[in-house]
C-alpha positions as CSV (number, residue, x, y, z in Angstrom):
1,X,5.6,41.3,-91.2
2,X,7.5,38.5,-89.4
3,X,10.5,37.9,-91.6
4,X,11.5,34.4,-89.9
5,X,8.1,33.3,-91.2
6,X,8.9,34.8,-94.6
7,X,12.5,33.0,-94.9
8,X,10.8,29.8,-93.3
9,X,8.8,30.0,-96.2
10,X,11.5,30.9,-99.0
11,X,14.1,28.4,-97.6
12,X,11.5,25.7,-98.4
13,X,10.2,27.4,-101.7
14,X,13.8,26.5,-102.9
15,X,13.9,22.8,-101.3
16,X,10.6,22.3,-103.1
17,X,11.9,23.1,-106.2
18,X,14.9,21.2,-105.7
19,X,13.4,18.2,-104.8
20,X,11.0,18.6,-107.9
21,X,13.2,19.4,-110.4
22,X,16.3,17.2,-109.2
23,X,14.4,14.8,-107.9
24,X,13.4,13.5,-111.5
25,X,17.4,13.6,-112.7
26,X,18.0,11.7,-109.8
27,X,15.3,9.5,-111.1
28,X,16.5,8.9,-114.4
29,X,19.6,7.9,-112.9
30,X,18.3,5.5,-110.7
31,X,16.3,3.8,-113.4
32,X,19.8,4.4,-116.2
33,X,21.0,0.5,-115.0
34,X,17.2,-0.8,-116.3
35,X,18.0,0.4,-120.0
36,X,19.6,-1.8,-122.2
37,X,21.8,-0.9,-125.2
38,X,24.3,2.4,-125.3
39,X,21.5,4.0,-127.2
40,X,18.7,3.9,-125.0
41,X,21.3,4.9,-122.0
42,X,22.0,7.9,-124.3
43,X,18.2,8.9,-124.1
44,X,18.0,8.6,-120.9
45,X,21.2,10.5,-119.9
46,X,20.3,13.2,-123.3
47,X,17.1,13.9,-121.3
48,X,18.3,15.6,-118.4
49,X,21.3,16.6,-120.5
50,X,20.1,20.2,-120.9
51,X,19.0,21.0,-117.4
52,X,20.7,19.1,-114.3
53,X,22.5,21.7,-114.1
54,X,20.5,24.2,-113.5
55,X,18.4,22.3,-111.1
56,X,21.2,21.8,-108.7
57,X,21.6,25.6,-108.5
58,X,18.3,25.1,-106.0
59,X,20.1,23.3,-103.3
60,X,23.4,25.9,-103.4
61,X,20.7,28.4,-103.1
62,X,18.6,26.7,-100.7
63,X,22.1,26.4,-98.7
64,X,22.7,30.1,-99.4
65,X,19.9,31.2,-98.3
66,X,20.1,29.2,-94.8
67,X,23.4,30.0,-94.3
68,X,21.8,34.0,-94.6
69,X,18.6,33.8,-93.0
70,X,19.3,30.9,-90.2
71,X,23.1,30.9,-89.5
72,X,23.4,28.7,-86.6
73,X,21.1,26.3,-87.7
74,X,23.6,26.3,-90.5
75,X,26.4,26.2,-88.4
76,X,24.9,23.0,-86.6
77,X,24.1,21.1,-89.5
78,X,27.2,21.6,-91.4
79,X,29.4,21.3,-88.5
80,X,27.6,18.2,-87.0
81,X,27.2,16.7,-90.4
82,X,30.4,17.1,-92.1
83,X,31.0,13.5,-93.5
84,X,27.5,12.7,-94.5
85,X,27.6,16.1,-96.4
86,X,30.8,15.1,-98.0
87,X,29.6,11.9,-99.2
88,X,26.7,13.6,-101.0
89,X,29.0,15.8,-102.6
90,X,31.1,13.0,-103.9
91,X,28.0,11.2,-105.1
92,X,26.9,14.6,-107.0
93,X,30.1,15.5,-108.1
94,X,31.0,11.6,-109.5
95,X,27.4,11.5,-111.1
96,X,28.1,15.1,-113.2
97,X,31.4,14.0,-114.3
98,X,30.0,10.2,-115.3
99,X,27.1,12.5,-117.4
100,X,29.9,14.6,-118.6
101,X,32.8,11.7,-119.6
102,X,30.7,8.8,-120.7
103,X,30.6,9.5,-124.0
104,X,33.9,11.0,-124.5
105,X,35.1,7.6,-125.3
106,X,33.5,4.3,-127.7
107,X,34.5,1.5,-125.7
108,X,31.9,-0.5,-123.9
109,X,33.8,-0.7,-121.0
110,X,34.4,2.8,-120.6
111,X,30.6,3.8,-121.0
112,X,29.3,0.5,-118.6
113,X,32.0,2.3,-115.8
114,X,30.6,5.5,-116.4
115,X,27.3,4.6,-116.6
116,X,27.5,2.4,-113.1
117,X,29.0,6.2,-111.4
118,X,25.9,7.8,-113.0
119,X,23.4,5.2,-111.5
120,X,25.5,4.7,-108.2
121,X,25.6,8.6,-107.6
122,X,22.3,9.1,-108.2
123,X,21.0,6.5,-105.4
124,X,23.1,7.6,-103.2
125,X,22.2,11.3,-103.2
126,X,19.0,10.5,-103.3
127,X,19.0,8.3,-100.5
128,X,20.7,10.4,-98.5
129,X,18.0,13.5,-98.9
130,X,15.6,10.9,-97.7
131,X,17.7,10.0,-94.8
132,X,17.8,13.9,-94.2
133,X,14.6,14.2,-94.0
134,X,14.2,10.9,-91.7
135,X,16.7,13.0,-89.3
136,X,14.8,16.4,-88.8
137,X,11.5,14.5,-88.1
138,X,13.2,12.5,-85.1
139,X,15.5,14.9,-84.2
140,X,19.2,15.4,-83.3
141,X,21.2,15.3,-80.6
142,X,21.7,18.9,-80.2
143,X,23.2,20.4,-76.9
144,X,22.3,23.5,-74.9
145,X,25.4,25.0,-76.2
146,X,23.7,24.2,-80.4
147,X,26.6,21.4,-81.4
148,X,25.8,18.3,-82.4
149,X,26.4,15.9,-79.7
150,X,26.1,12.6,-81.5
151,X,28.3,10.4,-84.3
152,X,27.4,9.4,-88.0
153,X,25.7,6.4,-87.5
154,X,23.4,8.2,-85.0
155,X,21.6,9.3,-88.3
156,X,21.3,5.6,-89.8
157,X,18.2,4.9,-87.8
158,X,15.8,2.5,-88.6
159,X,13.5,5.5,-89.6
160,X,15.8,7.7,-91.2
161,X,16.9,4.5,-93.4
162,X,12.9,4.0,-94.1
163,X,13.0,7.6,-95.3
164,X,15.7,7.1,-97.3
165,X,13.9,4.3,-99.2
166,X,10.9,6.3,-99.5
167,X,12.9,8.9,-101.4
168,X,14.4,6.7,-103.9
169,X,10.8,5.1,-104.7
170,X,9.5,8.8,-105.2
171,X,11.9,10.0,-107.3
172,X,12.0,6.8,-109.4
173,X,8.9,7.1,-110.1
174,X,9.1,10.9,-110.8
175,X,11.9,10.6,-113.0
176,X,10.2,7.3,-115.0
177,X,7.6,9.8,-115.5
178,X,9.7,12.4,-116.4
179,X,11.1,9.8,-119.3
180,X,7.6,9.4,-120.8
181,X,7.8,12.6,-121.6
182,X,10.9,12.5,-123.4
183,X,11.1,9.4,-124.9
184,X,8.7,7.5,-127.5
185,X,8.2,4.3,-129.6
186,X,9.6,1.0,-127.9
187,X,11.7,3.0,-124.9
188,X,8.7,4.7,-124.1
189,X,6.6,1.4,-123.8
190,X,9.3,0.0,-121.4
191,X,9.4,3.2,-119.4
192,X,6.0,3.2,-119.1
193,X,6.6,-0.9,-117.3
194,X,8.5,0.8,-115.5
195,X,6.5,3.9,-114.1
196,X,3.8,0.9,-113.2
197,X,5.5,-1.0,-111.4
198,X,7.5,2.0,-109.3
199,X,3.8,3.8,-109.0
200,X,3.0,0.6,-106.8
201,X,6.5,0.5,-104.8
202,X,6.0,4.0,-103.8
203,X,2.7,3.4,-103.0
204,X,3.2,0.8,-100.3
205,X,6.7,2.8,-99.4
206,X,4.6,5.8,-98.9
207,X,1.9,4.2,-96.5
208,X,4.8,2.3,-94.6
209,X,6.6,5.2,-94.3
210,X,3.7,7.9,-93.1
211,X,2.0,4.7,-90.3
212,X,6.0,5.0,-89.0
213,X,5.4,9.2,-88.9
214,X,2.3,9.1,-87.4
215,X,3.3,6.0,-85.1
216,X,7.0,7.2,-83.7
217,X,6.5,10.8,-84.1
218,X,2.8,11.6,-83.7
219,X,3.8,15.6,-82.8
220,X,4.0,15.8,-86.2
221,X,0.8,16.5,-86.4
222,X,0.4,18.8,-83.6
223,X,0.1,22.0,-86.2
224,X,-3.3,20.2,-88.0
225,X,-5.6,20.4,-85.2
226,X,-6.6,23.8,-85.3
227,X,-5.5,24.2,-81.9
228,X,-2.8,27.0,-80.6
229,X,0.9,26.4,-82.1
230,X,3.6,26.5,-79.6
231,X,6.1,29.3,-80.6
232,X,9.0,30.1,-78.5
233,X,9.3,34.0,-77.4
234,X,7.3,36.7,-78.0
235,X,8.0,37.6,-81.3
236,X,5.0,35.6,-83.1
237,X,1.9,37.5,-82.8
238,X,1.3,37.1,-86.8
239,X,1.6,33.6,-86.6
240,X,-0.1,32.9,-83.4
241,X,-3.3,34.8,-84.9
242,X,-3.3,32.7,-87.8
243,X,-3.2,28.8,-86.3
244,X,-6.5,28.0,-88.0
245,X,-5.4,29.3,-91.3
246,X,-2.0,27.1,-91.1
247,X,-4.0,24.2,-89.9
248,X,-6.5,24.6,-92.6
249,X,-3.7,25.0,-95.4
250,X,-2.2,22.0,-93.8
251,X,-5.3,19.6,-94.6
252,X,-5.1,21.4,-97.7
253,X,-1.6,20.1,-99.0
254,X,-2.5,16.6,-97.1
255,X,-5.5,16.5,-99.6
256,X,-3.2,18.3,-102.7
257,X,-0.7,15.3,-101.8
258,X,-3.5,12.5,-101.9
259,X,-5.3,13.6,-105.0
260,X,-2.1,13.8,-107.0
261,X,-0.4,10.8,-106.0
262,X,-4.4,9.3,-107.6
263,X,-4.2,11.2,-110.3
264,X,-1.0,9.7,-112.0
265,X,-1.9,6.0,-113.0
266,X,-5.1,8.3,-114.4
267,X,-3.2,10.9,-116.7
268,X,-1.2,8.1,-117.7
269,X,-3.6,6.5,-118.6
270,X,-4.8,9.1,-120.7
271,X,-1.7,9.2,-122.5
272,X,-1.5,13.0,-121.0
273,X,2.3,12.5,-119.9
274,X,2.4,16.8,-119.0
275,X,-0.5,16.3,-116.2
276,X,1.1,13.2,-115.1
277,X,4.3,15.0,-114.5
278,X,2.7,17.9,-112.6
279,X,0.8,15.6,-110.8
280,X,3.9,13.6,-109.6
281,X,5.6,17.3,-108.8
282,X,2.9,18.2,-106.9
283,X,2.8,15.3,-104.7
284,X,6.6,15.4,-104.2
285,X,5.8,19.3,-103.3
286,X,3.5,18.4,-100.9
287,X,5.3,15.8,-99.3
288,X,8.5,18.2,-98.6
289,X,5.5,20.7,-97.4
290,X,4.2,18.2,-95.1
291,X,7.1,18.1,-93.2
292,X,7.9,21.9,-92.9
293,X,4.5,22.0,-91.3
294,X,4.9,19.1,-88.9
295,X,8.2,20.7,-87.6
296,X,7.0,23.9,-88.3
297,X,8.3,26.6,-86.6
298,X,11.5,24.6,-85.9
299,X,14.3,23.9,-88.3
300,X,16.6,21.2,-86.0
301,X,14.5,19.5,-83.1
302,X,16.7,18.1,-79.6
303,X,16.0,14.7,-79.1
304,X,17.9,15.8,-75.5
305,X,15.6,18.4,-74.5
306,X,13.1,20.6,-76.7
307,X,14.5,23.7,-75.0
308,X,17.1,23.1,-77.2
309,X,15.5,23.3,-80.9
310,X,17.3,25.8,-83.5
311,X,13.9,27.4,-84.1
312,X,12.8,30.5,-86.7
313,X,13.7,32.9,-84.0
314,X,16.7,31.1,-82.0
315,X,18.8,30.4,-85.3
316,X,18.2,33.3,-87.1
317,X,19.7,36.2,-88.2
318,X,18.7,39.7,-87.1
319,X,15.4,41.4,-88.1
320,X,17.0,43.8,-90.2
321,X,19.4,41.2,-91.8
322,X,16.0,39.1,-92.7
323,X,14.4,42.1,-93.9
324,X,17.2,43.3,-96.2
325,X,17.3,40.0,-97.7
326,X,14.0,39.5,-98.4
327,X,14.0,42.2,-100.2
328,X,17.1,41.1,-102.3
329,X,15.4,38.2,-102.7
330,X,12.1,39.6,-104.2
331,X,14.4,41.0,-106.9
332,X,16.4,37.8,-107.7
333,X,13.9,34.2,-107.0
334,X,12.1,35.8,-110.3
335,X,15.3,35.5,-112.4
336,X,15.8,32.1,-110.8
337,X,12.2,31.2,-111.8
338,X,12.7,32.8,-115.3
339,X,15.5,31.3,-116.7
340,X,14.8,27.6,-115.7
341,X,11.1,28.1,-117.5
342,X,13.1,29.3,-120.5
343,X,15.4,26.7,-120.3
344,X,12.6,24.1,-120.3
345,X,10.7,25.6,-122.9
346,X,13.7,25.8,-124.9
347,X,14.8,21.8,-124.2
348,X,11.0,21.0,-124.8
349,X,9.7,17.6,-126.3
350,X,11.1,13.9,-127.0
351,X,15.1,13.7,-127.3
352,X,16.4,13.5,-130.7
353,X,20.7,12.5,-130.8
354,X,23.0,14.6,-132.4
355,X,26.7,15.0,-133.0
356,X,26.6,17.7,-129.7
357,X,24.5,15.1,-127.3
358,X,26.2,13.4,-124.9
């Protein structure tokens, strides 16, 4: 078994769930602002209430498990990107303290401050993951020696600030979506305004934002023709024998990502707010899966010189490190996976305020 593939895989297992299940908290509090009333914000804020914590325990794991599996890409990323890294922890940290300290207090001006921190962090991490993504599809300026060779606003590109934008129309709309599941009577009926007119924003964001893929970076589809993928060493039978089956799951998730962006004006529509949701989780699923595949098997590409990509096999750990992990990791994801499906199951259906919300 090639474990690179296998962590590969697991490292974006966990970014998927992150960007599922924090993507709709950063939602909500991108859409917190379009509420009117300390009521209504108090839905809004109640509804994630239960969980955003849990759901940012994703990216520390995703992080984890890079930092195991893949340390020099790690190293890299974390040493090229220091101060865009601190700025998305001060946009998490000020939004969990602004969900934490709004209501510790009655006055309106109080709540309206801690409120704008809620809304403002939330934008700005979410922007950022979308600028994160614009990055590793156009690459980095990454030496022979693996250090990061360029400045911070190297990474605000006209793409990468595209991507950006894309992200903060996706999760809007996932997290609007998200509210119609927690909300009802006249809140509802507004979210639902709401969830119409971000369906359309993402709509035209997302076919903006996938001509400028295919248009600037049209390698991205080099692992969807069914032709040989280019793996560095010689370490890669497994994968090399299977380029039609990851081509063919590749069309797969393009078709997974199509039909369930489709499918959510049409469960809405319904009034089946559950599908609707998994629809919208699926297509932000497949969209993160869409770019593993079209870097795929490389986790930082050289916009110097491709010999220099921090690949599955150059930025790894060794075999045995991978393999001792994984195993580790067979035994733990399923706790991970068990306790946020209790947690949801617990926190289920339409928020109700008590003297313990926030």
């Amino acid at each position: 078994m090639d474990f690179n593939v296998v962590w590969y895989i697991l490292v974006g297992v966990l970014l998927v769930g992150y960007a599922i299940l924090d993507g709709f908290d950063l939602g909500v509090g991108i859409l917190h602002l379009r509420s009117k009333g300390d009521h209504d914000r108090r839905i809004l804020m109640n509804a994630i209430g239960p969980v955003w914590d849990g759901n940012e325990v994703w990216l520390i794991t995703a992080g984890g498990a890079l930092f195991a599996a893949f340390p020099n890409v790690y190293a890299t990323a974390f040493s090229g990107f220091y101060l865009p890294f601190m700025v998305l922890l001060i946009a998490l940290i000020f939004r969990a303290v602004s969900i934490e300290f709004r209501s510790k207090e009655p006055g309106k001006r109080w709540r309206s401050f801690w409120d704008g921190g809620f809304s403002i962090g939330s934008i700005v991490a979410a922007f950022l993951f979308g600028v994160a993504i614009g990055n590793i599809v156009m690459g980095f300026p990454i030496g022979e020696d693996m250090e990061y060779q360029g400045t911070f606003f190297d990474l605000l590109n006209p793409y990468s600030i595209a991507s950006g934008f894309f992200a903060l129309s996706m999760f809007a709309l996932h997290g609007g979506i998200y509210l119609n599941m927690k909300t009802e009577g006249e809140l509802q009926k507004q979210v639902q305004g709401w969830i119409k007119l971000n369906y359309w924003i993402f709509v035209i964001f997302f076919v903006i934002f996938s001509g400028m893929t295919l248009y600037l970076k049209p390698e991205m589809i080099a692992n969807f023709s069914f032709g040989k993928i280019d793996l560095p060493g010689n370490k890669h039978e497994l994968v090399e024998n299977h380029e039609t089956m990851i081509s063919v799951f590749a069309w797969t998730v393009v078709v997974l990502n199509i039909l369930a962006i489709a499918n959510i004006p049409r469960m809405l529509s319904k009034g089946r707010e559950g599908w609707a949701f998994i629809s919208s989780a699926s297509m932000i699923g497949a969209v993160v899966m869409l770019f593993a595949l079209g870097i795929f098997p490389n986790l930082m590409v050289s916009n110097l010189d491709p010999k220099f990509n921090l690949d599955i096999y150059n930025g790894a750990s060794s075999a045995y490190t991978l393999k001792t992990m994984a195993i580790l990791a067979s035994f733990g994801l399923p706790f991970v996976v068990s306790y946020t499906t209790i947690i949801y199951w617990t926190y289920r259906g339409k928020v109700k305020l008590d003297d313990s919300s926030y």
